[in-house]
C-alpha positions as CSV (number, residue, x, y, z in Angstrom):
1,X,7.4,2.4,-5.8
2,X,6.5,2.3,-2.1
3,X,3.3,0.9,-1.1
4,X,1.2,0.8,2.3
5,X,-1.0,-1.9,2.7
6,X,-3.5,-2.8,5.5
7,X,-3.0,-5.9,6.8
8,X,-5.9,-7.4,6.4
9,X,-6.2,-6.9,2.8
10,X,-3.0,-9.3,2.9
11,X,-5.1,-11.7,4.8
12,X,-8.7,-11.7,3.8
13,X,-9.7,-14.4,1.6
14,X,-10.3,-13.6,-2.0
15,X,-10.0,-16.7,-4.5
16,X,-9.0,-20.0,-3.8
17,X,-6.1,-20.7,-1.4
18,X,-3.3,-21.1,-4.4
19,X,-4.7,-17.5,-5.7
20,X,-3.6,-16.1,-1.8
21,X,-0.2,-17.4,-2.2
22,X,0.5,-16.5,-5.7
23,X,-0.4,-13.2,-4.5
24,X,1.4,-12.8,-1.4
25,X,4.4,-15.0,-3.1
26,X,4.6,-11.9,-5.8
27,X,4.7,-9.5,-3.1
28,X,7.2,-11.2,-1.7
29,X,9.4,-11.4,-4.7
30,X,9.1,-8.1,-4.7
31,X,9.7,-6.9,-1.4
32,X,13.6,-7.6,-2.5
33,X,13.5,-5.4,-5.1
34,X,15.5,-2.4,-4.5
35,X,13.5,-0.2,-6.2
36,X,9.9,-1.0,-4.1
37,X,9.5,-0.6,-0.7
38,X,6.1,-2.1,1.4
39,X,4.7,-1.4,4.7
40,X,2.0,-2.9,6.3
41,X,0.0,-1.4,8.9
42,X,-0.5,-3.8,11.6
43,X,-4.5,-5.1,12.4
44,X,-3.6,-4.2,15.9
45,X,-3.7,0.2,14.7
46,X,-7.6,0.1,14.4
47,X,-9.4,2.2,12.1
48,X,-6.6,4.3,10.2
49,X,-7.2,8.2,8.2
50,X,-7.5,6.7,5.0
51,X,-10.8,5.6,4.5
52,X,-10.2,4.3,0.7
53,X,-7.3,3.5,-1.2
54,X,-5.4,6.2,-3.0
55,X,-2.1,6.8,-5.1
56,X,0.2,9.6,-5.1
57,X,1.9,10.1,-8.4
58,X,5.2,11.4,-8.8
59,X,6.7,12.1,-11.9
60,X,10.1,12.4,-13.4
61,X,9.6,16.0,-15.1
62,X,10.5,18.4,-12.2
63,X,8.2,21.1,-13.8
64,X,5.1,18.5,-13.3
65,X,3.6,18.4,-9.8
66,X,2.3,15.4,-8.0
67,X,-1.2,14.3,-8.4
68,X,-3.4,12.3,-6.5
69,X,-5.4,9.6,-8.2
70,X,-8.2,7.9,-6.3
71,X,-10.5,4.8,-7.7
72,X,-13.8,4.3,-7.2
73,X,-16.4,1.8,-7.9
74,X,-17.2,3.1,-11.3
75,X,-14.8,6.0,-11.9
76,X,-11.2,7.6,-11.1
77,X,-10.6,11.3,-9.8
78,X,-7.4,12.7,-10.5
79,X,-6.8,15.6,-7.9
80,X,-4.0,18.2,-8.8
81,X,-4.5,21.1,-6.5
82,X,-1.6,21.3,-3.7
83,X,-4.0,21.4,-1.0
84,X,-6.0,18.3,-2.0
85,X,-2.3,16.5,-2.6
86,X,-0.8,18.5,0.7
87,X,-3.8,16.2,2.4
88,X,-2.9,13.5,1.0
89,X,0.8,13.6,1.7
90,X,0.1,13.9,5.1
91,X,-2.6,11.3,5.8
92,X,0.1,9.1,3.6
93,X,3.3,10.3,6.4
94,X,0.8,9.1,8.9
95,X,0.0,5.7,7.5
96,X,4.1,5.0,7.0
97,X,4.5,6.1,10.6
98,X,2.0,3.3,11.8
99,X,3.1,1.2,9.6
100,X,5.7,-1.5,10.0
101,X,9.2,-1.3,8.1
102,X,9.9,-2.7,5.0
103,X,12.3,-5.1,6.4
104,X,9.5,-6.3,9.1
105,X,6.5,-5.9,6.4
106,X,8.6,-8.6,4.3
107,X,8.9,-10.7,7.3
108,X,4.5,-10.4,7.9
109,X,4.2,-11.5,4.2
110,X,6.5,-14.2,4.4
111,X,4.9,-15.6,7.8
112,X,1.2,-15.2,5.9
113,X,3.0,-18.1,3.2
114,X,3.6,-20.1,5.6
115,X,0.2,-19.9,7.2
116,X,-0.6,-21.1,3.6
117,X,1.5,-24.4,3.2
């Protein structure tokens, strides 16, 4: 799995302090998993192309193409057609270019814990 997260959805409260740092201890843990990579996209980029949060989905068949699955408040679109998941590809190159490593992305969760102690 590889994620790109804004950083300040790692930061912005949501819950109590000890729901924060069960949540960034998880994604932590799983930063050193060999099979996930993060990147966060630094507060300092601004604005960035993605105005909502989206998943690409790969699958293992060859012979079934990617999709693009995008949530919304009260339903899900599931876009198939190359062009629509072309876009997306691209606007997701462009967030992993501003984004930082996986290696430094691990570091900016692990400072955000110990923000929290």
């Amino acid at each position: 799995m590889r994620a790109v997260v804004d950083e300040l959805a790692l930061t912005r409260p949501v819950g109590r302090r000890e729901t924060m740092r069960a949540q960034l201890e998880h994604l932590s843990n799983m930063c050193d998993q060999l099979d996930f990579a993060l990147q966060v996209v630094p507060e300092s980029e601004g604005a960035y192309l993605a105005r909502s949060s989206f998943s690409i989905l790969h699958f293992a068949v060859p012979d079934l193409p990617d999709v693009v699955y995008v949530e919304q408040l009260t339903s899900a679109m599931y876009l198939d057609k190359p062009t629509d998941v072309d876009r997306y590809a691209t606007v997701m190159d462009k967030l992993s270019a501003a984004a930082t490593p996986p290696e430094e992305s691990r570091e900016i969760i692990r400072a955000l814990l110990k923000e929290l102690e």
